[in-house]
C-alpha positions in Angstrom: 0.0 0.0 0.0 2.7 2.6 0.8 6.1 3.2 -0.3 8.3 4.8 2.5 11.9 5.9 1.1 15.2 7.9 1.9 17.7 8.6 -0.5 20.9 10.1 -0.1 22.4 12.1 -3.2 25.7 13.7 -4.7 23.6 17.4 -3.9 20.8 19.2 -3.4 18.6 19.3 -6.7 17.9 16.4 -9.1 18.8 18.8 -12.4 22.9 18.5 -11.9 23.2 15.4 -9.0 22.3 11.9 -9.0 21.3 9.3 -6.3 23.8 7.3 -4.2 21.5 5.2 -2.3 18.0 4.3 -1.6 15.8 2.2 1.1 12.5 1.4 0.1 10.3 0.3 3.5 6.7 -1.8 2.7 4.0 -0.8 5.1 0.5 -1.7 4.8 -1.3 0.4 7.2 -0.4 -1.4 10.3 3.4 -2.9 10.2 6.1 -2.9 7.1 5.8 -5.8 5.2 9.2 -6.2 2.8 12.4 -3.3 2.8 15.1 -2.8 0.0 18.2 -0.9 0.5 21.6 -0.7 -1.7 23.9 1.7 -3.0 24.2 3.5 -5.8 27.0 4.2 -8.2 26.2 8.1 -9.3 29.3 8.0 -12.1 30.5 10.5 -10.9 32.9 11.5 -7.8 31.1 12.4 -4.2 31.9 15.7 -2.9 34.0 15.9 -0.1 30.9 18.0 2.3 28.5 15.2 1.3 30.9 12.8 2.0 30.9 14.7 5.5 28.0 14.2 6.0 26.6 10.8 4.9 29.6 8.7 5.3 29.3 7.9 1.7 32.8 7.8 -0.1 33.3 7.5 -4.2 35.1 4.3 -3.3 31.9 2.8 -1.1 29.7 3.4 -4.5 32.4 2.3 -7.4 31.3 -1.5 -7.0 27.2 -0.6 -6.8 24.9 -1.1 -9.8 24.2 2.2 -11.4 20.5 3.5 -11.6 20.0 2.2 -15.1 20.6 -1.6 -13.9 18.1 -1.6 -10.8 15.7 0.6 -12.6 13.5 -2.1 -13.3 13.9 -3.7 -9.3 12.8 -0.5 -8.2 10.4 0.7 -9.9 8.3 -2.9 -9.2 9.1 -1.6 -5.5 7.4 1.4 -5.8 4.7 0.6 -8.1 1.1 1.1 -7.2 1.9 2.2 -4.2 1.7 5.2 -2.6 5.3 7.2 -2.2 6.1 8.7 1.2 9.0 10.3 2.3 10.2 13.1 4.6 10.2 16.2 2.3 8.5 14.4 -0.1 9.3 16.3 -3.2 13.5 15.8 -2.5 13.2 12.5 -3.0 10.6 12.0 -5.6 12.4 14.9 -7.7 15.4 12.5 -8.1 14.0 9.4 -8.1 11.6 11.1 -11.1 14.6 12.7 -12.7 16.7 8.9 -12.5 13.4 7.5 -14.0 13.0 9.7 -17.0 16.9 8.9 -18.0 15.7 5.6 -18.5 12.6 6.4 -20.2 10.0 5.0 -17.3 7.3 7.5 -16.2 6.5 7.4 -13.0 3.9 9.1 -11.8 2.8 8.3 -8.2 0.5 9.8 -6.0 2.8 11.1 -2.7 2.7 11.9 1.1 4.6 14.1 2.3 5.1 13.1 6.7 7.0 17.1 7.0 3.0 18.6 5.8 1.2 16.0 6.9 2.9 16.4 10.5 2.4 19.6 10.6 -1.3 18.9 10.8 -2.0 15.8 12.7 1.1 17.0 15.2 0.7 20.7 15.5 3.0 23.3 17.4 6.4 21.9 17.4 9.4 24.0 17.3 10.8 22.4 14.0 9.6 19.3 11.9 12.7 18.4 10.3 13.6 14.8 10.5 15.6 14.7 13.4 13.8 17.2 15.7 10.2 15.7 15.1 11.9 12.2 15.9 13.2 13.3 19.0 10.0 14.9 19.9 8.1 11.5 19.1 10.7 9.6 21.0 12.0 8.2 18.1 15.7 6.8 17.9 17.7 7.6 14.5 19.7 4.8 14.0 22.4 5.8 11.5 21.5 9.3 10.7 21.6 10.8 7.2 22.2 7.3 5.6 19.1 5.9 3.4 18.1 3.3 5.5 18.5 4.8 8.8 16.3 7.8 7.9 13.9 6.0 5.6 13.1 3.8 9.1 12.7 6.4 11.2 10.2 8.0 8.7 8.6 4.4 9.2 8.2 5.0 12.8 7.0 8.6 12.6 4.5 7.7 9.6 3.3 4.7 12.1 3.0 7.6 14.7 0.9 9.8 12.1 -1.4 7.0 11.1 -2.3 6.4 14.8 -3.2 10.4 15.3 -5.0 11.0 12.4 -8.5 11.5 14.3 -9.3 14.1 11.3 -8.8 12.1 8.3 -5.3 14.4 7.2 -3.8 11.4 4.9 -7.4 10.8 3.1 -7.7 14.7 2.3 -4.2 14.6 1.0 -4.2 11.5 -1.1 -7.3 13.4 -3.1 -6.6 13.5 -6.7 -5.0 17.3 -7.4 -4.7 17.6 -3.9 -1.6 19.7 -4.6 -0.4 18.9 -1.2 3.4 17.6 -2.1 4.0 20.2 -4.6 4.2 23.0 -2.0 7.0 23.8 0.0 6.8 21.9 2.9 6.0 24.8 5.6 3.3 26.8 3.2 0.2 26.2 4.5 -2.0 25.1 1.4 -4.7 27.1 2.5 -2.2 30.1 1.8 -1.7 28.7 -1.2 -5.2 28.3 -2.7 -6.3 32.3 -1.5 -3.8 33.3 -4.3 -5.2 35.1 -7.2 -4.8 34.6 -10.7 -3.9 38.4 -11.9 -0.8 39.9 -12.6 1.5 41.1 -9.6 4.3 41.2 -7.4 4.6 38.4 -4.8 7.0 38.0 -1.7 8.3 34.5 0.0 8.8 34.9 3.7 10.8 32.9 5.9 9.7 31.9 9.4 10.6 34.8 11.1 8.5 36.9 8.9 11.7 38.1 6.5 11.3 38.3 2.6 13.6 35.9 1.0 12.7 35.9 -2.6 10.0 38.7 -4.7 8.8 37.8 -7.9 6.6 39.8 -10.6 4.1 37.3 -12.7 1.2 37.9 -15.0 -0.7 35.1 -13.0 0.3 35.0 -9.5 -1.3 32.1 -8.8 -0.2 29.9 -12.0 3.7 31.4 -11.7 3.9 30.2 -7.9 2.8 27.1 -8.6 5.6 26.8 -11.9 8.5 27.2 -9.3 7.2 23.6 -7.8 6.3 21.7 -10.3 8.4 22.8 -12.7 12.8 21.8 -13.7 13.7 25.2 -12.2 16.9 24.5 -11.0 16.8 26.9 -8.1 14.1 25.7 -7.1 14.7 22.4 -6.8 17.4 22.9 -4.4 15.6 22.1 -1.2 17.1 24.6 1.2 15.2 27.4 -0.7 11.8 24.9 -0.3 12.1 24.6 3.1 12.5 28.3 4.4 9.2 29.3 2.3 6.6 29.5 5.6 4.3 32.2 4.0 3.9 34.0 0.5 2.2 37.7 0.6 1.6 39.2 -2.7 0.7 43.1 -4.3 -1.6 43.3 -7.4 -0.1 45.8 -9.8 -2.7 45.1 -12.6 -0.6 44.5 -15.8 3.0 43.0 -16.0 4.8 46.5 -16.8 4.1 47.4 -13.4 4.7 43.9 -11.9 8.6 44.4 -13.6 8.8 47.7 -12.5 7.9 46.9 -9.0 9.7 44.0 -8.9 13.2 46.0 -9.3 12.3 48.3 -7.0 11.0 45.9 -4.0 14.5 43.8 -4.7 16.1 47.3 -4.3 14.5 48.2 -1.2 14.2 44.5 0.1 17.3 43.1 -0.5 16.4 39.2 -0.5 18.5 36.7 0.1 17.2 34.7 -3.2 17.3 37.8 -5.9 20.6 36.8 -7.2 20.1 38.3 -10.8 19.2 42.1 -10.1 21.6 41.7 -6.8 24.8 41.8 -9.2 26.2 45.4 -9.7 24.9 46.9 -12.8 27.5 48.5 -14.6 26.5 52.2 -16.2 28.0 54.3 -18.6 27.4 57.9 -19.4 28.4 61.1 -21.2 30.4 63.8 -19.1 31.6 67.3 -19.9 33.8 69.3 -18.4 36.1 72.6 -19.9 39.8 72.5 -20.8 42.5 74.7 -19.8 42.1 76.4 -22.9 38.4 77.0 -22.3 37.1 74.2 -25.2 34.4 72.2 -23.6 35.3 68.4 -23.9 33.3 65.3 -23.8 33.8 62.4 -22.5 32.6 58.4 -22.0 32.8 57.1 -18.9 32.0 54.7 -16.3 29.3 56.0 -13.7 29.9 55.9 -10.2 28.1 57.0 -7.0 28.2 60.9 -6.7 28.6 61.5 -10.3 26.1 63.4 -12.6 26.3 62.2 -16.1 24.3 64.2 -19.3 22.9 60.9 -20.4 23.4 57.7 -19.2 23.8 54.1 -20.9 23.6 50.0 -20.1 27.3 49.4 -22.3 30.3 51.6 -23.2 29.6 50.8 -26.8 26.0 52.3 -26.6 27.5 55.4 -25.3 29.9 55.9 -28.0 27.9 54.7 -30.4 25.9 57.7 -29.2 28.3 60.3 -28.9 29.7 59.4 -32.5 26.1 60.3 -33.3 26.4 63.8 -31.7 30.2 64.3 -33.3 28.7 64.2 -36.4 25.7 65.7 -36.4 27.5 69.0 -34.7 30.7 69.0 -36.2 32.7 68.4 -33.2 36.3 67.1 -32.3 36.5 63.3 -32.3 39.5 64.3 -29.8 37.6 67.1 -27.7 34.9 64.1 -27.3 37.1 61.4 -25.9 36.9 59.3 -29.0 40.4 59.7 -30.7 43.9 59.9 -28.9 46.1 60.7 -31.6 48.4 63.3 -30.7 48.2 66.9 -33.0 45.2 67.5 -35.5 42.2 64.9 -34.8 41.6 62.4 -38.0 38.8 64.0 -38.7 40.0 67.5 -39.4 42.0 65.8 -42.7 38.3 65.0 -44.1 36.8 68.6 -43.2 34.4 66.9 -40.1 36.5 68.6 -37.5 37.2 72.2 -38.1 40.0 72.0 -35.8 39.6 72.8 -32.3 42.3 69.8 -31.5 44.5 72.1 -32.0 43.0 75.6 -31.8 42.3 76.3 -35.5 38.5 76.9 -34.7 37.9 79.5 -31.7 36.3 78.9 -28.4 33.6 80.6 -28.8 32.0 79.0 -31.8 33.1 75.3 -30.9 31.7 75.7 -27.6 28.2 76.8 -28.7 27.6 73.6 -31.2 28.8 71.5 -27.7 26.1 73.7 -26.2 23.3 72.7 -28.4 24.9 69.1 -28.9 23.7 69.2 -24.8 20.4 70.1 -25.2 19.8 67.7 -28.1 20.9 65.2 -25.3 17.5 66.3 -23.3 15.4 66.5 -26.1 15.9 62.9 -27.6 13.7 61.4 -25.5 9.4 61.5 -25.4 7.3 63.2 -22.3 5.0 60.1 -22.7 2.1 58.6 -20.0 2.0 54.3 -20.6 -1.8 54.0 -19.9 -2.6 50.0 -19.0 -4.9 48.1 -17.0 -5.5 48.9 -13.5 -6.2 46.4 -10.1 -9.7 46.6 -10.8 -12.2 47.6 -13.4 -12.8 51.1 -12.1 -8.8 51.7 -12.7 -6.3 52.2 -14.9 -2.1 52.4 -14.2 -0.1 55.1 -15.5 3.6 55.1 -16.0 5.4 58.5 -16.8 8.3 59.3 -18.8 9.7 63.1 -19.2 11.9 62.6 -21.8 13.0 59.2 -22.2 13.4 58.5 -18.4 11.4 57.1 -15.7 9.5 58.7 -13.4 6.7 56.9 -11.6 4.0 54.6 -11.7 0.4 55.3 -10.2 -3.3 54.6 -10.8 -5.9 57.1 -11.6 -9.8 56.4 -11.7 -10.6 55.3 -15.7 -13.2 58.1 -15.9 -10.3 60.4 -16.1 -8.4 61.6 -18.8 -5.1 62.5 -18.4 -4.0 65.4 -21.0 -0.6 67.0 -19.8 2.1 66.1 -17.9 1.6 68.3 -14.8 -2.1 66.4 -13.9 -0.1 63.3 -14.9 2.4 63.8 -12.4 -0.3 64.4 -9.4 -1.2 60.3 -10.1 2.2 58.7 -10.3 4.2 57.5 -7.2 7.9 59.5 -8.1 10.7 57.3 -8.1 14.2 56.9 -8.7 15.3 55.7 -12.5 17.7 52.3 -12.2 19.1 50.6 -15.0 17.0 47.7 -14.8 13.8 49.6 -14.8 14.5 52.2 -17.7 15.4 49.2 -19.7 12.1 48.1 -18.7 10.7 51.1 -19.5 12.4 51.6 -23.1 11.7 48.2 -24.1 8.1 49.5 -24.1 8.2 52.7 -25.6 9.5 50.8 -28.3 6.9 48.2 -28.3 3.6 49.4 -26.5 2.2 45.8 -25.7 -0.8 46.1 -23.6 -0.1 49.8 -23.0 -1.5 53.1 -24.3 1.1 55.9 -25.2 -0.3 59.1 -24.7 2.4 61.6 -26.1 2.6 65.4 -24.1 
């Protein structure tokens, strides 16, 4: 009837480890019936911290069959039988993964004794293996090795079946259930108040911390992805097991959702935003006056305290740009940081430079086509409002650009019309411009996908 197993593995997520050894326990209700247990060659070496802690060498595994050979033995152990395990979805995640390498599917319905302990034995400081043993007064006989672990989840699954007075293994076992999918410490109930709409949605750990924020267009539907789907981070069960809650804020279309997502990693700091944690390295346009009184140019790097004239994702886009500008006003390739050759600039041989390099062409007129080269920077972006769908019907969201940049996001009743940029401004919440979120922004004023653009 049920199929009680413990693996142990070469890491934490069945994408880039594999199994090196498994105990299968029989139990029909009342007592076990038949066990299994062996080794398992991963082909591959054992890391030295797993080795640490499971007593499992490379040389202990070289002589055991591989997966592929005992495939067959244990898949007639499991079978038709109903898989539990401690942290169900650890196990099954591998023993699915080692499966689907030799083209068996597998598809069992599970019990998980971490969520279904939780309910039957409520109000325990922790419910990993170890601690909910000792509270039970359960002996671990040769901790973190398959068998050991697997029998002691024996003993504590006997221990649930016996204080089940509510019927908590029946409701789980119901077809769609969803109940092994989950993190082990979200409360399904959480779970299923989620809403389908697009948003911004926060994992908390069990002190009430955010450890992850995500944006989605369905909440509800992208939550449940990071479960069920090959998501290598989140198969690694460490971030599974420090989920205790998830909180969410509608934002009404997924332009918002990005946008708010930056800005609450920003704010938040979480310990599972790798991506938008990494430094962000910005480039911008600088000017500055010689001693000889010729306004210069130059492409640089951005760092805290400085005030570029425009600023860019790569160093090519910036001089890309300010190639542009050379051009367009006739300036010094040398005066703009773009040429280093010593004496007249290359360009003053094909008449493009009328030689300020080397003070052919006065100060006064270079310095007023770098004065209007300036304000074309301003001027090359739209004073636009990105009208989209609101949190409800009676809403709409508005993002505001003044020239090309950022500056807020808001929502404004949809029997409204918003006609300049002033009432525009009274609706948006004012924030700072990041890289991440003006690309956001830009990729949209190029492509107005669910938005309006109303130009000012």
């Amino acid at each position: 009837m049920y199929a009680i197993v413990d693996i142990e593995t070469t890491g934490g997520f069945a994408a880039s480890h594999r199994i090196t050894e498994i105990a299968i326990y029989h139990h029909d209700g009342i007592r076990i019936t038949d066990s299994y247990r062996t080794l398992v060659n991963p082909g591959r070496e054992i890391p030295y911290y797993i080795t640490g802690l499971t007593g499992i060498t490379t040389e202990m595994v070289m002589d055991a069959p591989s997966f592929e050979e005992i495939s067959e033995e244990i898949f007639a152990k499991l079978d038709g039988r109903v898989f539990v395990a401690h942290n169900a979805h650890f196990d099954y995640s591998f023993i699915k993964q080692e499966f689907e390498l030799v083209g068996v599917n597998w598809q069992p319905r599970k019990l998980c004794t971490v969520r279904l302990s939780r309910k039957i034995i409520p109000g325990l400081r922790s419910y990993s293996l170890g601690s909910l043993a000792e509270s039970l007064g359960i002996e671990i006989e040769n901790r973190h090795r398959a068998d050991g672990d697997a029998h002691a989840t024996v003993k504590i699954f006997h221990e649930l079946l016996e204080r089940d007075r509510e019927g908590q293994i029946l409701k789980a076992l119901k077809k769609n259930s969803g109940e092994t999918i989950l993190p082990p410490n979200l409360p399904k109930e959480e779970f299923d108040k989620l809403p389908s709409l697009p948003g911004v949605y926060y994992f908390l750990n069990a002190r009430g911390q955010v450890i992850y924020v995500g944006k989605a267009i369905n909440i509800k539907k992208r939550i449940a992805g990071h479960f069920t789907g090959d998501a290598r981070e989140w198969s690694r069960s460490k971030i599974r097991n420090e989920i205790h809650h998830v909180t969410y804020e509608l934002t009404g279309n997924e332009l918002i959702a990005l946008i708010l997502e930056s800005q609450e990693i920003r704010r938040l700091w979480p310990k599972y935003n790798q991506a938008q944690k990494t430094k962000v390295e910005e480039w911008g346009i600088f000017s500055y006056e010689d001693r000889n009184g010729y306004l210069r140019f130059s492409a640089n790097i951005v760092t805290k305290g400085s005030f570029p004239l425009i600023r860019f994702g790569t160093k090519g886009d910036a001089w890309n740009f300010l190639w542009e500008k050379v051009r367009e006003f006739e300036l010094c390739p040398k005066l703009s940081g773009l040429q280093v050759a010593k004496g007249l600039c290359f360009s003053h041989q094909t008449g493009e430079c009328h030689g300020a390099c080397e003070g052919v062409e006065g100060v006064a007129d270079y310095n007023d086509r770098i004065t209007q080269a300036v304000a074309s920077f301003k001027a090359s972006g739209s004073t636009v409002a990105l009208i989209g769908k609101g949190r409800n019907i009676e809403e709409q969201s508005l993002v505001l650009v003044d020239k090309g940049v950022y500056c807020g996001f808001g929502y404004f009743d949809r029997n409204v019309a918003i006609t300049d940029f002033e009432s525009a401004r009274t609706y948006v919440r004012i924030s700072p411009e990041t890289p991440i979120v003006q690309n956001v922004v830009n990729s949209y004023l190029t492509n107005p996908r669910d938005v309006e653009l109303v130009v000012f």
